[in-house]
C-alpha positions in Angstrom: -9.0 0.1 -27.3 -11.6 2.7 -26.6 -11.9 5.7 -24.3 -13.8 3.5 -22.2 -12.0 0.4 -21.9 -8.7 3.1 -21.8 -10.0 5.2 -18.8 -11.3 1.6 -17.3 -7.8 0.4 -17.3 -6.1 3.8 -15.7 -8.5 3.8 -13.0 -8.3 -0.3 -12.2 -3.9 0.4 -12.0 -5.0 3.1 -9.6 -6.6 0.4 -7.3 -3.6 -1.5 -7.9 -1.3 1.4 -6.9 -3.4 1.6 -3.9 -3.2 -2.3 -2.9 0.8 -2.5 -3.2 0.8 1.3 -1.0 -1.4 -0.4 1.8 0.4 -4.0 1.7 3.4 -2.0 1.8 2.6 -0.5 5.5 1.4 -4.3 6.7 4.0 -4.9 9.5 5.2 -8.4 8.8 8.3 -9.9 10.9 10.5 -8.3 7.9 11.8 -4.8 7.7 10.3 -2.3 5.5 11.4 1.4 4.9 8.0 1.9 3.3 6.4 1.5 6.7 7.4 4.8 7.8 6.3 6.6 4.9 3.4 8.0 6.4 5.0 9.2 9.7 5.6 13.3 9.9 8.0 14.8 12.1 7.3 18.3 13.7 10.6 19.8 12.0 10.7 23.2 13.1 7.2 23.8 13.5 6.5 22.4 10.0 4.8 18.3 9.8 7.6 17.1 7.4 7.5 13.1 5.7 10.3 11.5 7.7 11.5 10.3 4.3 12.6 13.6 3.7 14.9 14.3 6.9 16.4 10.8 7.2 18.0 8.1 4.7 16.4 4.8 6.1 18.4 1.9 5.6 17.6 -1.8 6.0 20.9 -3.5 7.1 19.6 -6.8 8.3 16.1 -8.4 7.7 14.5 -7.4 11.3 16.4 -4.1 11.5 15.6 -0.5 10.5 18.4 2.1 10.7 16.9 5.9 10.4 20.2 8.1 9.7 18.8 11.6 10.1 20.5 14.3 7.7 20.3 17.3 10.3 21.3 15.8 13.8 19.4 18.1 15.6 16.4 16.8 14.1 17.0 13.5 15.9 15.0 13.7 19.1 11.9 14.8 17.1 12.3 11.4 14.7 12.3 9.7 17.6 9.3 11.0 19.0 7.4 10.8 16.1 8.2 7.3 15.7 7.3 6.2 19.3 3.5 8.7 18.7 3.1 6.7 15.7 1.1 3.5 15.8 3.9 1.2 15.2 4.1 -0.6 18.0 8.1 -0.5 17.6 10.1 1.4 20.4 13.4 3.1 18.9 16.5 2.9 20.1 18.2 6.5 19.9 22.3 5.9 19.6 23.0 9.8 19.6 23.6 9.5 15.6 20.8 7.6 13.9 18.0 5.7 15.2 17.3 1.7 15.7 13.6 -0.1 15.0 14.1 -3.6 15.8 10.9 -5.6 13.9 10.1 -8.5 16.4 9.0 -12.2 14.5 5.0 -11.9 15.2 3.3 -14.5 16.6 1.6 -17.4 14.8 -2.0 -15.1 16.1 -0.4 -11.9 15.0 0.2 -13.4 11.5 -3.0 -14.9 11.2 -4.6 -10.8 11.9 -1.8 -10.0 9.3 -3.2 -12.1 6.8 -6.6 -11.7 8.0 -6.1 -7.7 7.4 -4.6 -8.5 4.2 -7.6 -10.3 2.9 -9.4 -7.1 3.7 -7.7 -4.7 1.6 -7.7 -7.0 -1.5 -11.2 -7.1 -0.9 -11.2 -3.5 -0.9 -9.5 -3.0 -4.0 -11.7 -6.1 -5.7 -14.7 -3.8 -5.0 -12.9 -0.3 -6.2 -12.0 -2.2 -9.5 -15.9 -3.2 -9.6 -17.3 0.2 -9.1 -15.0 0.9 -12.1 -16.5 -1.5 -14.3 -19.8 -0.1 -12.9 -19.1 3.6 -13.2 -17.2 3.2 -16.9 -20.3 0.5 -18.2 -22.6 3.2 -16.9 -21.1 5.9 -19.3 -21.1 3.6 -22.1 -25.0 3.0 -22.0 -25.6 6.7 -22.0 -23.3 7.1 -24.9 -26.0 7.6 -27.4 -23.6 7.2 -29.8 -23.0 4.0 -30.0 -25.2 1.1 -31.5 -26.2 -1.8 -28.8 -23.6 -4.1 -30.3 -20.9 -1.7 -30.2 -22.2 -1.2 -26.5 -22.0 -5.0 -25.9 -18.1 -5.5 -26.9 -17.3 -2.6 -25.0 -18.9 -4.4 -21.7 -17.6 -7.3 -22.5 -13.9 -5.9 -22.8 -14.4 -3.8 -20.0 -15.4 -7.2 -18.0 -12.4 -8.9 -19.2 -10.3 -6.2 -18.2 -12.3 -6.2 -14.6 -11.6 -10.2 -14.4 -7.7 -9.9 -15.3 -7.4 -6.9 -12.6 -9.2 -8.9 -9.9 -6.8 -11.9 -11.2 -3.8 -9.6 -10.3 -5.1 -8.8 -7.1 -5.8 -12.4 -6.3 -2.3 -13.4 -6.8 -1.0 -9.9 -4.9 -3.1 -11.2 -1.9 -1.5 -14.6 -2.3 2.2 -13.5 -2.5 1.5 -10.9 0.7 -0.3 -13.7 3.0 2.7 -16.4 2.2 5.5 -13.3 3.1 3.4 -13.0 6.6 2.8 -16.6 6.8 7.0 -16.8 6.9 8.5 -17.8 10.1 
């Protein structure tokens, strides 16, 4: 492989990266720690991940448990959660915290799915600019001849068509876990 066709392939797993982070946060009926990843909780003045004040557990398949490490940090957790756009209201036991995930509706799944479709479609077109940004290099690359210039545009396409491939079949796994009743 070449410089180009290596730096093509780091920045395509970057869009993949990106893809599984944002199907990660789709709210499907199913709990998922990952969901709360973005949320910060004003921890003594200071925005702090929730990840890092709480272990969050999954103990059934519609049920988040967020065990906070400091107690007193409780109250805050639970107001960050219920400013977040979630749509979840916690239930506050005096110890840890409760986010009960709801089955969506058959409408709210098809959105789910709809909004899925979006974000592949998102990442399709960041692996294109890719292949555009990387073939762009190559034919200012005085170095090499047009034929050398050829086989590198036609690996980097390959590599383009296997990423949008993956992406495909992430888009297809995500829609039939939101799909699920």
């Amino acid at each position: 492989m070449s410089q180009y066709t290596d730096r093509a392939e780091k920045n395509m797993g970057k869009c993949i990266d990106t893809l599984k982070a944002n199907f990660a946060r789709v709210r499907t009926g199913r709990a998922n720690a990952q969901i709360l990843a973005p949320i910060m909780v004003d921890y003594y003045g200071q925005p702090t991940p929730i990840t890092q004040l709480a272990g969050i557990k999954v103990p059934e398949a519609s049920m988040l448990v967020v065990e906070p490490w400091d107690k007193s940090a409780l109250r805050a957790i639970e107001k960050a959660i219920e400013s977040s756009d979630l749509g979840i209201t916690p239930s506050n036991d005096g110890t840890s915290i409760r986010l009960p995930f709801p089955k969506p509706t058959e409408e709210r799944r098809k959105e789910l799915v709809k909004e899925c479709k979006e974000l592949a479609e998102e990442a399709r077109v960041s692996v294109r600019n890719v292949r555009r940004d990387v073939n762009g290099k190559l034919e200012r690359d005085e170095e090499l001849s047009d034929d050398e210039q050829s086989r590198e545009k036609k690996a980097v396409q390959k590599l383009t068509d296997s990423y949008v491939a993956k992406i495909d079949e992430m888009l297809k796994t995500k829609s039939a876990e939101v799909m699920e009743i």
